[in-house]
N, C-alpha and C positions, 0 to 999 in steps of 0.2 A: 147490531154486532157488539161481542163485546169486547173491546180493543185490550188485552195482556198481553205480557212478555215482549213488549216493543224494544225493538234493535233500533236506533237512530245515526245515522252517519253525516249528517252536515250541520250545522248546528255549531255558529261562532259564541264561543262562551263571552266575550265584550258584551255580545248582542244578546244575551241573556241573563244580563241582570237585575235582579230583583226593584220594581220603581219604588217600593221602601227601603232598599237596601240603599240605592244611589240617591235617594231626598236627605236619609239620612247623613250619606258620605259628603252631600253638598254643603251641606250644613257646616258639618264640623269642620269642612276645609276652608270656610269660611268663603266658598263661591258661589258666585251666580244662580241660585233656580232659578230657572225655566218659566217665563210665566208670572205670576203676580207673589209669585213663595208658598205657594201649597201643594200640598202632594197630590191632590185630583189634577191643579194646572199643569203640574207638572206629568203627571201621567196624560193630557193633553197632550202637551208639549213633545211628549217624544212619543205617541204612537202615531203612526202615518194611517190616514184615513182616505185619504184621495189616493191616486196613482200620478205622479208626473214623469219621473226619468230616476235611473238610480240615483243620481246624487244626490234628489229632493231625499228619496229614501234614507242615504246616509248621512243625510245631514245633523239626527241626534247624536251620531254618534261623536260629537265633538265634547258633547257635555260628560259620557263616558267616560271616555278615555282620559278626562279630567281627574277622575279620582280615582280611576283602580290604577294610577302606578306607584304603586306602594306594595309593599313584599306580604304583610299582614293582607291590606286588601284583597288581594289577589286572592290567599287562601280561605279567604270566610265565601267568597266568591264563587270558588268551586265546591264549596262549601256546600253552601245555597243550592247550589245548581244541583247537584245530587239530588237534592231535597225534593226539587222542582222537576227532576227527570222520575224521582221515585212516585209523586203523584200525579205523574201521565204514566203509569202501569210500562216503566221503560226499565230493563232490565240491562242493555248494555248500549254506553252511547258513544261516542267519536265526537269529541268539543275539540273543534279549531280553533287558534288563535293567534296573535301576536306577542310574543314573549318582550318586544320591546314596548310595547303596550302597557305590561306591566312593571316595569323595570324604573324604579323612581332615578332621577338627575342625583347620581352620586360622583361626585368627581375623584374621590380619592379611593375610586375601586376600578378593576378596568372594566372596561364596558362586558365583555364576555362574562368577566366573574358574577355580575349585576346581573345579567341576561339568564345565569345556570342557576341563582337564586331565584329569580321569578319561577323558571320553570319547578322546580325543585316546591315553593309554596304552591305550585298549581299541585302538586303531585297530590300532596298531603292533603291539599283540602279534599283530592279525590280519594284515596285513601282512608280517610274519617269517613266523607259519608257514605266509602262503601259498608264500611263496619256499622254506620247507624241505620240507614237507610235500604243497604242490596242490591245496590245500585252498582254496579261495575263501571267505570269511568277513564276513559285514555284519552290521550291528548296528540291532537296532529300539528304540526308546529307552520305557522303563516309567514314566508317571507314577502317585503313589498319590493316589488321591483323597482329597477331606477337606483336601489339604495344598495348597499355593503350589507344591510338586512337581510340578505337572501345568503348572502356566505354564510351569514352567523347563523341561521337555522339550520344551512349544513349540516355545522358544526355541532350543534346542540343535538340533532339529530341525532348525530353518531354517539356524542355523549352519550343521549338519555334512550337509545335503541329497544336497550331491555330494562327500562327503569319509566317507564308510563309512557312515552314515547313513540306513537305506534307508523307515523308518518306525515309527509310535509305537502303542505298546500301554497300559493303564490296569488298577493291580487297587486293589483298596480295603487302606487300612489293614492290615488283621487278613492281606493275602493272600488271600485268595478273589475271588470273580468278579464282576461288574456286579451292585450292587443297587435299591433303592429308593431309599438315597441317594443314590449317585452320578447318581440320576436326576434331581434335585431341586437337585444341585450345578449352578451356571450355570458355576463354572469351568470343569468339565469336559466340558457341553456348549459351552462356548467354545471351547475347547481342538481341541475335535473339527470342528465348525464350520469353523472356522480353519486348520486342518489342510488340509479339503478343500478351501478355499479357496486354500492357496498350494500346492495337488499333492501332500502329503507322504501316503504311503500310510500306512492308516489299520486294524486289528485289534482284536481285544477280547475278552478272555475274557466266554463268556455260556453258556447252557444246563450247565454242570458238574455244580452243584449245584443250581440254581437252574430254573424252569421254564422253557419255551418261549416266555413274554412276554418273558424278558429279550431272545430271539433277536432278536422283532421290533423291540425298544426298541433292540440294538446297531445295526440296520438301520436303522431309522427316524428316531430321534433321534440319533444318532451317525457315523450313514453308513459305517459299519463296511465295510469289501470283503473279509472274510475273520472265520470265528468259531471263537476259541478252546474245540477240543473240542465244546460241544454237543450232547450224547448225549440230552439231556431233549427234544430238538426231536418226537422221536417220542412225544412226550407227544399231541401234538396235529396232528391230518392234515392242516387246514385249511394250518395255520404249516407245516408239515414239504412239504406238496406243494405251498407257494409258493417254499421254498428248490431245490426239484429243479426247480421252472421256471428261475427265477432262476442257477441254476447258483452257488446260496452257496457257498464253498470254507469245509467243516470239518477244521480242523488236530487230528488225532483223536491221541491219547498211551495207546496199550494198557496198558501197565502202571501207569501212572500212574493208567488210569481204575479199576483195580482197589483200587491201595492206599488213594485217599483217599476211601472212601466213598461218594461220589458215586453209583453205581449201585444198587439194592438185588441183597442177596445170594441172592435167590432167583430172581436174573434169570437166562431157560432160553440167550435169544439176543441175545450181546450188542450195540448200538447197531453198531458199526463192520461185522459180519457181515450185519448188515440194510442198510447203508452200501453194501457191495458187491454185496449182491444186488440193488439198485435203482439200481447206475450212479449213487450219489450223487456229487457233484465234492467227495472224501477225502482226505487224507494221513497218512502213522504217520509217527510224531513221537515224541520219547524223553522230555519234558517237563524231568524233573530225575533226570539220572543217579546224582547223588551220595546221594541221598534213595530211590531205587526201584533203586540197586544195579545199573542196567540200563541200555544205549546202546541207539541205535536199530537196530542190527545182531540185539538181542534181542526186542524192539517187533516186528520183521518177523517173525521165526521164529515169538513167540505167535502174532500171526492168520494165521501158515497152518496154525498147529495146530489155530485151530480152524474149518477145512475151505475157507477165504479161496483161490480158483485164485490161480495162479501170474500170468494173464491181468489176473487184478481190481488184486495187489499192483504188476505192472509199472503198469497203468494208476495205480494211486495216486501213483507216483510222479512217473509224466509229468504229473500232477495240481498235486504241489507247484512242478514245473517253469515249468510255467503261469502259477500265481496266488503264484508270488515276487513282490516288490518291488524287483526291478533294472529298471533302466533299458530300453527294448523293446531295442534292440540287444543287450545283453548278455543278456537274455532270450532272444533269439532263438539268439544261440549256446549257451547251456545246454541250450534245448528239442534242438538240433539232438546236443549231444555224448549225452542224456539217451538221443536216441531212435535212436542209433547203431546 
C-alpha cells in the first residue's frame, strides 16, 4: 500500500523529538546523557524495547522534558517535527502537549505570561515548517491533573482558540491515563465542563491501561469527543456496542500499544484488528516516536502486517480526517484533499 496524505491525531510532540536533536540539547546544557555519552547509547537509552507497565514506558521522558524548557527549544522542536511528519507522507497532524513542559523557570515573568510564550514558540515553529515542508500543524494543549496546570490550559485555550489552538487533552501526574482521581478532582471536571461550554474541542486518554469505565466516565463526565487509544473498551460489550452506536472516535497508537504494557502478552487478536473488523470509527497514530523508535509511516505498515485490508487502513484514515479539531471549513478541505 502506499501510505500519502496521512491525517494523524495523537501524537505528544515531547514524545517526538528528534534523538539528535535532544543528544545535542543535552550537551550544550551541560547534562547527563543517557548511557556511556553517545548518541547510539543514547538512542538505547530512551527507545523502549520490552513492555513492562507505562511508567517503565515513560520513564525517558525525564531526560526530555530536561531540555525542551526553553522558548527557542521549543520552536526548533516543532520545527523538526513538521520535518519528521512531512517524511511519513502526513499532511495534517494534531501534536499534544504540555505548555508547562516547555516554559523555562523565569521568576520575574508571571507564570501564565511564560506559559503564552511557549505556546506562541510552538506556534511558529508550526507555522515555518508549514511554509517549508506542507505540513499543516495544530496544537491541542495537555493539562496534568492534581495540578493548577489544568486551569492554565483553560486559559490558554481560550487564548490561542483561533491562533493554532485546536483543543485540550488531560494526563495525570505520574503520565498515564484518566483515573479515579482525576475523577474526584472538580478542577478537572471544571476544566472540561468549561471547555464545552466555550466550543474548545475536547480528548482524553482512557481505556489504555485502565478499564472500560474510565471510557464511559471520559464520555459522561467529561464529555470527551474523541478517546485516547481505548483498547480495554472490549472489556465490556455493553460500553463497546454503545461506542459503535455513537460513532466514538478511538485514536489507536500500534506500537505504542505494544511497548507500554497495556495489553496482556498472551493477546491472540489485537483491539485495533477487531477495530477494523467491526467498522469501528479508528485512527493509527504514532504516540511518541522518540520513545517507541517508530513514526506513524511504521504504525501503518504493523497493522497491515497483521492482516488489516488496505480498504480498512484508507478508511482509518478518512477517520482521522473526520473527527480532527479544525475549524468545519478547513475540515472540509482536508476530508476533500484526504479523499482525493
Amino acid at each position: 500500500m502506499d501510505y500519502q496524505n496521512l491525517v494523524e491525531l495523537h501524537v505528544h510532540l515531547e514524545g517526538a523529538v528528534r534523538h539528535e536533536t535532544l543528544y545535542e540539547l543535552l550537551k550544550e546544557k551541560c547534562l547527563p546523557v543517557p548511557g556511556n555519552g553517545t548518541l547510539e547509547d543514547l538512542k538505547k537509552k530512551m527507545i523502549i524495547n520490552e513492555p513492562i507497565d507505562l511508567a517503565h514506558f515513560l520513564a525517558p521522558f525525564c531526560h526530555i522534558v530536561d531540555v525542551v524548557k526553553d522558548i527557542a527549544v521549543a520552536e526548533r522542536v516543532a520545527y523538526e517535527f513538521c520535518e519528521e511528519m512531512s517524511k511519513n507522507n502526513v499532511k495534517y497532524v494534531e501534536a499534544r502537549y504540555s505548555p508547562h513542559n516547555f516554559t523555562p523557570d523565569q521568576k520575574e515573568v508571571s507564570n501564565m505570561t511564560a506559559l503564552e510564550e511557549a505556546v506562541k514558540a510552538v506556534t511558529r515553529g508550526f507555522t515555518k515548517g508549514e511554509l517549508d515542508f506542507g505540513v499543516k500543524a495544530r496544537s491541542i494543549l495537555c493539562g496534568l491533573n492534581g495540578t493548577d496546570g489544568v486551569i492554565d490550559v483553560l486559559q490558554l485555550s481560550k487564548t490561542f482558540k483561533n491562533d493554532g489552538v485546536v483543543g485540550i487533552d488531560m494526563a495525570t501526574k505520574q503520565g498515564s491515563e484518566i483515573t479515579e482521581e482525576i475523577l474526584l478532582d472538580p478542577k478537572a471536571i471544571y476544566v472540561y465542563e468549561e471547555a464545552k461550554k466555550c466550543g474548545i474541542h475536547r480528548t482524553l486518554h482512557a481505556g489504555e491501561t485502565g478499564g472500560p469505565d474510565m471510557i464511559v466516565r471520559a464520555l459522561d463526565v467529561f464529555h470527551t469527543e474523541r478517546i485516547g487509544h481505548g483498547y480495554h473498551v472490549l472489556d465490556d460489550n455493553k460500553i463497546y456496542n454503545r461506542c459503535l452506536k455513537e460513532k466514538i472516535h478511538f485514536e489507536c497508537c500500534p506500537w505504542s500499544s505494544l511497548l507500554t504494557g497495556s495489553l496482556c502478552k498472551t493477546i491472540i487478536k489485537h483491539p485495533i484488528v477487531r477495530f477494523a473488523e467491526d467498522d469501528v470509527n479508528f485512527s493509527i497514530n504514532s504516540d511518541d516516536p522518540t520513545v517507541t523508535g517508530f513514526w506513524i509511516l511504521d504504525d501503518y505498515k504493523l497493522v497491515q502486517s497483521w492482516g488489516i485490508s488496505e480498504n480498512s487502513l484508507k478508511q482509518a484514515n478518512n477517520n482521522a480526517a473526520e473527527n480532527c479539531f479544525l475549524p468545519e471549513h478547513e475540515k472540509a478541505q482536508l476530508i476533500k484533499l484526504i479523499k482525493k
